[in-house]
C-alpha positions in Angstrom: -2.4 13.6 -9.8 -2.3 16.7 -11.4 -5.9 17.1 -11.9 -6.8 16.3 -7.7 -4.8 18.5 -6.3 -4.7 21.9 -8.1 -3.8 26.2 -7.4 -7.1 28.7 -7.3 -5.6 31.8 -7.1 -2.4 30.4 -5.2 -4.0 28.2 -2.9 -3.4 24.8 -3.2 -6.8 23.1 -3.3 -8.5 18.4 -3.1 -10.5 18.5 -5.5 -13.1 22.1 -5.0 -12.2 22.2 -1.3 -9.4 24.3 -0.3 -6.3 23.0 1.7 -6.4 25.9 4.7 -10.7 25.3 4.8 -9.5 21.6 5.8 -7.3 22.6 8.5 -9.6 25.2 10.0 -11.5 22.5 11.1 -9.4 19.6 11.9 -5.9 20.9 12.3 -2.4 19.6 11.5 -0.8 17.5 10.9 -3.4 15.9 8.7 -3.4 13.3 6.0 -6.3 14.6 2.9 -7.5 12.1 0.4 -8.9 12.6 -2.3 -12.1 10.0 -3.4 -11.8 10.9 -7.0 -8.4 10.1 -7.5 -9.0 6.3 -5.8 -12.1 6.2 -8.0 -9.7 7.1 -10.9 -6.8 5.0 -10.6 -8.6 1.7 -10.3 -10.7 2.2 -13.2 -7.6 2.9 -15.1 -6.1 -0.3 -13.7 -9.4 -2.4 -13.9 -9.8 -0.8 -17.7 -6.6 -1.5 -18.7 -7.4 -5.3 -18.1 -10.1 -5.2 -20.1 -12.7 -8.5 -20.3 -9.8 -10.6 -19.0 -10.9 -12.4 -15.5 -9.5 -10.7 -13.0 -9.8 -9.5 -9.2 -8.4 -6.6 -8.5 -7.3 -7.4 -4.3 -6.3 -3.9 -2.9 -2.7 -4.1 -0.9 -4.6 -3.3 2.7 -1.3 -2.1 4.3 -0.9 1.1 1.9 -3.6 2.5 3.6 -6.4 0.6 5.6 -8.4 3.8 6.7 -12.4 2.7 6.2 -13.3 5.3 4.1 -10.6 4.4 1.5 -11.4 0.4 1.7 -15.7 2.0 1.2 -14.5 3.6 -1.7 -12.8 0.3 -3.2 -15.4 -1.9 -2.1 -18.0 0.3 -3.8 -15.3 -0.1 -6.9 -15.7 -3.8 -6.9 -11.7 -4.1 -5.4 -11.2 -7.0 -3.6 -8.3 -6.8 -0.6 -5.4 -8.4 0.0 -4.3 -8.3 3.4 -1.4 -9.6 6.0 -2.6 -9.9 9.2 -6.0 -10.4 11.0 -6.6 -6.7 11.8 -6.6 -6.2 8.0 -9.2 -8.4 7.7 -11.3 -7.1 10.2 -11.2 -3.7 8.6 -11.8 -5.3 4.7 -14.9 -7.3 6.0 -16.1 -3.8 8.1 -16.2 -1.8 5.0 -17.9 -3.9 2.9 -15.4 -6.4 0.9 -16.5 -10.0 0.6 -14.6 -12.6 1.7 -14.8 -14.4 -1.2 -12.5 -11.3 -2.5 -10.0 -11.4 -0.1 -6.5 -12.9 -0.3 -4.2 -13.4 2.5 -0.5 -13.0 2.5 2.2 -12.5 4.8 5.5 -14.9 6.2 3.9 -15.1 9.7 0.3 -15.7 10.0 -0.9 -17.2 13.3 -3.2 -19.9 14.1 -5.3 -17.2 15.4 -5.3 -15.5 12.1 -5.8 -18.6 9.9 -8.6 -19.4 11.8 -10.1 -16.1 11.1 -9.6 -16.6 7.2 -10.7 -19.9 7.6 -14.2 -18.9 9.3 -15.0 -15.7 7.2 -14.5 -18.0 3.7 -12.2 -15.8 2.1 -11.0 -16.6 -1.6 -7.7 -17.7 -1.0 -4.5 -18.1 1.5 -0.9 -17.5 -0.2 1.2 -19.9 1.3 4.7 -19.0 2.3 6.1 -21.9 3.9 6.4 -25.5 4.3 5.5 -24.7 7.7 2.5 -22.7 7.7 0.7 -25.1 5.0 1.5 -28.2 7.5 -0.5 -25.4 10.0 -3.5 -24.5 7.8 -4.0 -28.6 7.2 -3.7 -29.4 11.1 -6.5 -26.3 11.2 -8.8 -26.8 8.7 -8.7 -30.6 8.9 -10.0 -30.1 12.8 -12.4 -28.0 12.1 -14.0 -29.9 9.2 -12.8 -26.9 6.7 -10.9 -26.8 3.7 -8.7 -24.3 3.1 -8.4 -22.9 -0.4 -4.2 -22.2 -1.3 -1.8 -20.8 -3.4 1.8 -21.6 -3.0 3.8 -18.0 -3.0 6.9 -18.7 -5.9 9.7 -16.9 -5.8 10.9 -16.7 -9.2 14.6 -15.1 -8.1 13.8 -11.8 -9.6 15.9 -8.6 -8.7 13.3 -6.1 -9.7 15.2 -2.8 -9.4 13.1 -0.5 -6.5 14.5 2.5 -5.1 15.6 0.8 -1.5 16.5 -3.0 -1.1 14.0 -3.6 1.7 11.4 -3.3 -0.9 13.0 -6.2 -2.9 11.3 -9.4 -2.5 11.5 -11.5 -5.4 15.3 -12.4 -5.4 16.5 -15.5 -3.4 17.8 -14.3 -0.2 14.2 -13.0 0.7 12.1 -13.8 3.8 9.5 -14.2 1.4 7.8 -17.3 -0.8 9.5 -20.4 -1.8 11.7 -21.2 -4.7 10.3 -21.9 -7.6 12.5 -25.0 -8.4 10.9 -26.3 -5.3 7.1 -25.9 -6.1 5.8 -28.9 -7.7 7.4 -30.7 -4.5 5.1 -28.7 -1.9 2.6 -28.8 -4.2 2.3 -32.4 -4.7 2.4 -32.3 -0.3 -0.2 -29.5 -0.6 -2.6 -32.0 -2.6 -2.2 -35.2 -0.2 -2.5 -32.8 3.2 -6.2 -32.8 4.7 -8.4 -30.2 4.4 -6.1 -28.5 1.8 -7.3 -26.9 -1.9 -4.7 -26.2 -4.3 -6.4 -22.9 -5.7 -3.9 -20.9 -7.6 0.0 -19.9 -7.9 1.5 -16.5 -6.2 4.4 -14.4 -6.2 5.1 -11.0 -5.3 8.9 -9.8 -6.8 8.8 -6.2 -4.7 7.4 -2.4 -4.5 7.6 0.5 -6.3 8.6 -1.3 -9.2 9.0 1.4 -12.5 9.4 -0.8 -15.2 7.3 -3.7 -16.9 9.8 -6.0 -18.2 10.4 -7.9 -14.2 6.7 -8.8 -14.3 7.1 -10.1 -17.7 10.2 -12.2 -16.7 8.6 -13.6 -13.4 5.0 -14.3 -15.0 6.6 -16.2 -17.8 7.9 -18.6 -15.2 5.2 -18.6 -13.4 2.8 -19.6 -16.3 5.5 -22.2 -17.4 5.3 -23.6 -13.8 1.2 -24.0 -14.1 1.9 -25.8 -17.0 4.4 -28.2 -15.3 2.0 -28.7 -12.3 -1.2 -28.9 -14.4 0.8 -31.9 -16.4 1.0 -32.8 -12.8 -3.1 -33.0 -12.1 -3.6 -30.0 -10.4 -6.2 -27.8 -10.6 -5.0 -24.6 -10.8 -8.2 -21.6 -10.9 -6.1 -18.3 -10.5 -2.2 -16.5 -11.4 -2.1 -13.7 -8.4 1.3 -11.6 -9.6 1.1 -9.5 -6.5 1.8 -5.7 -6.2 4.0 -3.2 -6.8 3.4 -1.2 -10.1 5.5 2.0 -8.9 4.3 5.8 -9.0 6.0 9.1 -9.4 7.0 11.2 -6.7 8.3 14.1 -8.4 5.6 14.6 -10.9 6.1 12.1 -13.6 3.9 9.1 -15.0 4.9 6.2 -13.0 4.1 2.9 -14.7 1.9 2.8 -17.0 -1.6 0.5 -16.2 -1.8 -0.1 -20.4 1.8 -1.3 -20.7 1.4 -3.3 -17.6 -1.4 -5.0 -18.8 -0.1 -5.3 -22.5 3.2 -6.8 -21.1 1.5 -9.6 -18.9 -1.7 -10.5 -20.5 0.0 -12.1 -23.7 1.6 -14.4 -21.6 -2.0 -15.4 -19.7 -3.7 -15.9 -22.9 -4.8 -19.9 -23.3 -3.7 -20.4 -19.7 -7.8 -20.3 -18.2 -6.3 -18.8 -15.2 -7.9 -16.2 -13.4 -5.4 -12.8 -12.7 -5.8 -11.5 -9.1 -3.5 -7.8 -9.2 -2.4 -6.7 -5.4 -1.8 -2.8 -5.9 -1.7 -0.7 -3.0 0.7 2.5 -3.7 0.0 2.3 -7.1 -3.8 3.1 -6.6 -3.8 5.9 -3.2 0.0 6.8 -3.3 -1.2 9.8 -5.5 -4.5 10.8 -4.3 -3.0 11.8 -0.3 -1.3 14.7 1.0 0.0 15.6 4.4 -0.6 19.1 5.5 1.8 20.2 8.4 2.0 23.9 10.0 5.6 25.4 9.8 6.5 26.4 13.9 10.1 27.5 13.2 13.1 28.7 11.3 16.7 27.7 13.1 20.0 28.0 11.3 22.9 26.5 12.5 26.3 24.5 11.3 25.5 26.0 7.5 22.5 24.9 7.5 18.3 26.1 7.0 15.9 24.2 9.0 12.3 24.5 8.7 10.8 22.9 11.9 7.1 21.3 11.4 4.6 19.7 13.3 4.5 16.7 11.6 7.7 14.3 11.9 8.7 10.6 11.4 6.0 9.7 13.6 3.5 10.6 11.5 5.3 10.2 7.9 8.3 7.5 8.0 8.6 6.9 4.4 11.7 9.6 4.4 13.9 8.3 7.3 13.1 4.8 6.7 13.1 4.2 2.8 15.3 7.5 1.9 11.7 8.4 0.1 10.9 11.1 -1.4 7.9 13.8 -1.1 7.8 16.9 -3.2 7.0 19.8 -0.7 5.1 23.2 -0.8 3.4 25.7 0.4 -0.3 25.8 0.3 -0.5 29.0 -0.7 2.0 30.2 -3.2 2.9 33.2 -4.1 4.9 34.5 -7.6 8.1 36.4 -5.5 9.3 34.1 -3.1 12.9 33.1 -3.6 13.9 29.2 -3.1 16.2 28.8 -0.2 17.9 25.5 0.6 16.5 23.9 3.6 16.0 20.8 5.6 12.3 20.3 6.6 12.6 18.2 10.0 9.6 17.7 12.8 9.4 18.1 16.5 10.9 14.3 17.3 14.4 13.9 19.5 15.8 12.1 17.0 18.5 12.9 14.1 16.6 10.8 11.9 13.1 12.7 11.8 13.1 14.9 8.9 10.4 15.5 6.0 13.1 16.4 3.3 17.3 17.0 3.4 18.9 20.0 1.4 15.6 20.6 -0.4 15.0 24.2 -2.5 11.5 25.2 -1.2 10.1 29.0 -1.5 11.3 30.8 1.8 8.3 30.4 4.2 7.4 31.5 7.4 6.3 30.6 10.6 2.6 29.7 11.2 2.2 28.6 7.1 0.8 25.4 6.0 2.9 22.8 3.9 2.3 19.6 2.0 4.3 16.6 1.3 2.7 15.5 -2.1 2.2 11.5 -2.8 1.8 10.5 0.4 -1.9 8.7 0.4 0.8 5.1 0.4 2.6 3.8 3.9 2.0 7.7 5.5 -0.8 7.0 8.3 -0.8 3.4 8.2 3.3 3.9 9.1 2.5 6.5 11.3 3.6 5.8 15.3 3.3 7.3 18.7 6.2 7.8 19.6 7.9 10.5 21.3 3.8 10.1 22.8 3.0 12.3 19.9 -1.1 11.3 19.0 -1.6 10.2 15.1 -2.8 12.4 12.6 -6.1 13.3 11.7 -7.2 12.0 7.8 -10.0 13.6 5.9 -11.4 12.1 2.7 -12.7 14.6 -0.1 -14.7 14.2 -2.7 -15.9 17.1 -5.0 -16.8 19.7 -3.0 -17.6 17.8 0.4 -14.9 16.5 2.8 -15.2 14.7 6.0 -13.6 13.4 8.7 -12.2 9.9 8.0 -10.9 9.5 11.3 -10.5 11.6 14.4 -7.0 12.6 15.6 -5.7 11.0 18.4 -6.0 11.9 22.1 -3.7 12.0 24.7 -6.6 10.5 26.7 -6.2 7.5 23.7 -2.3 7.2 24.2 -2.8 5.9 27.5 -6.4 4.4 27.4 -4.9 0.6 26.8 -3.0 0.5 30.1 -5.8 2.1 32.2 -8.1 -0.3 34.2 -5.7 -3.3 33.8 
């Protein structure tokens, strides 16, 4: 976002606090947030809606650090999460259960049970099997379970990489649609079961408007069928994965989202529960990594950082793309061609390939813009390399959102055993 992070006289600056003031005191690499731009983004999204009912469920996994999910809570956001630890960081900052959706292929009994106890608003089935699971669970502990059935409409939304695909057929995820109103109907005769709402979720960093608008139609003409059917249906959650920019363009567009889809909900009495996760901290995080040294070699520039594919995987793993700079710029520096790799012993760990940065030196500081999305909560070990440290900004304050890693934490799990 171009108004977060912004030049004063050269130096790249969150919000009125400085880049190189930030790493003074907590080092690199480091993940920087910015609380404005959180702030920003899901009013834009939650404004864009407008009076239609709707719950805003943030996508946990882009980022689950507390201070972000504060910040959300504080918004009004509900979450949606995928696994048990996500829930036990939702509930710890503050989001109600009755806010809280849970999705994911694989949930344990362990983790259906923990749904099941804290009331949340609503499990998204995936499978025949896991809804024959939820009734065995909820029916022995005197519960009902409240369900939506995750569709999958056979959508191949265009994303930059396939694995972020997940509304065509040959997915892991959701059922087909054509065979809904069958598990349906089972959903409504199995004990301590609540048909709640419909789901799907048709992929990630999705650019354009007119998938949504193919796979809600469906949808909505699905509610219709199973409503002629006598079920009560109370909500439509369409998932996640309005896209952003990475190289300094618009992304899609919250208005034309919500002028593209709410049309098609109008009449329908159902509830819209949004699960955006890039979409609203993608933008508002950096990483900030210290440049340790030049090498050239085989016709090649390499620019050797601290940070690697431990701490930012989005580039080896997805081909994804970070714009990078220096935080402090100066008018005469010539672009060179470079790789930007880290310290990790593999071929795969780089930052950015054949890039044209300004020639920097050892000892400066970089950032790889748009990374508040799938950077720390990605981030690994390996190579025994502690994670990052992440700092959350807002105005002219900024504070230490979590502590980076020991080398007394790396090995504090098998100690004592």
């Amino acid at each position: 976002m171009a108004e977060t992070f912004v030049r004063h006289d050269g130096v790249l600056h969150c919000e009125d606090v400085a880049i190189p003031d930030i790493v003074a005191r907590w080092g690199t690499p480091s993940y920087v947030y910015s609380a404005g731009a959180i702030r920003r983004r899901f009013e834009e999204l939650s404004g864009a809606l407008g009076d239609y009912p709707h719950l805003i469920a943030y996508s946990v996994k882009a980022n689950g650090n507390l201070e972000v999910l504060r910040t959300l809570a504080e918004l009004g956001a509900g979450a949606d999460i995928v696994s048990g630890g996500e829930l036990y960081r939702a509930r710890l900052a503050g989001i109600p259960a009755d806010r809280i959706v849970f999705s994911g292929v694989g949930k344990t009994v362990n983790e259906l049970a923990a749904g099941l106890s804290a009331g949340i608003y609503g499990f998204n089935i995936e499978s025949e099997g896991e809804l024959e699971e939820l009734s065995r669970l909820a029916s022995a502990s005197g519960m009902v379970a409240p369900v939506a059935l995750r569709v999958n409409p056979g959508v191949d939304a265009p994303t930059p990489h396939h694995y972020t695909r997940t509304g065509h057929a040959a997915t892991k995820f959701g059922i087909p649609i054509s065979d809904a109103p069958r598990l349906y109907a089972k959903a409504a005769s199995l004990p301590g079961i609540r048909v709640r709402g419909v789901d799907m979720h048709i992929g990630s960093q999705i650019l354009a408007v007119e998938p949504y608008q193919d796979a809600v139609a469906q949808v909505v003409e699905l509610v219709h069928v199973l409503r002629s059917q006598g079920h009560q249906l109370e909500y439509l959650d369409v998932g996640g994965g309005l896209g952003i920019s990475y190289s300094g363009g618009e992304g899609i567009s919250a208005r034309a989202f919500a002028d593209a889809i709410l049309p098609l909900l109008q009449g329908s009495e159902l509830r819209l529960v949004l699960e955006p996760g890039r979409y609203i901290v993608g933008q508002a995080g950096v990483l900030v990594t210290r440049v340790l040294y030049l090498k050239e070699g085989g016709g090649k520039r390499f620019v050797i950082t601290d940070a690697g594919m431990n701490d930012l995987l989005r580039p080896s793993h997805y081909s994804g793309y970070h714009a990078v700079e220096p935080v402090e710029a100066t008018a005469d520096r010539e672009e060179v061609r470079v790789d930007v790799v880290g310290p990790i012993c593999e071929t795969g760990d780089f930052l950015a390939l054949d890039r044209d940065v300004p020639r920097v030196e050892p000892g400066e500081l970089l950032v790889l813009r748009t990374a508040g999305a799938y950077g720390f909560s990605m981030a690994s070990t390996y190579n025994q390399r502690p994670r990052p440290a992440e700092v959350m900004v807002s105005g002219g304050e900024m504070r230490l959102a979590r502590r980076r890693e020991t080398l007394e934490d790396l090995v504090a799990g098998e100690l004592d055993l």
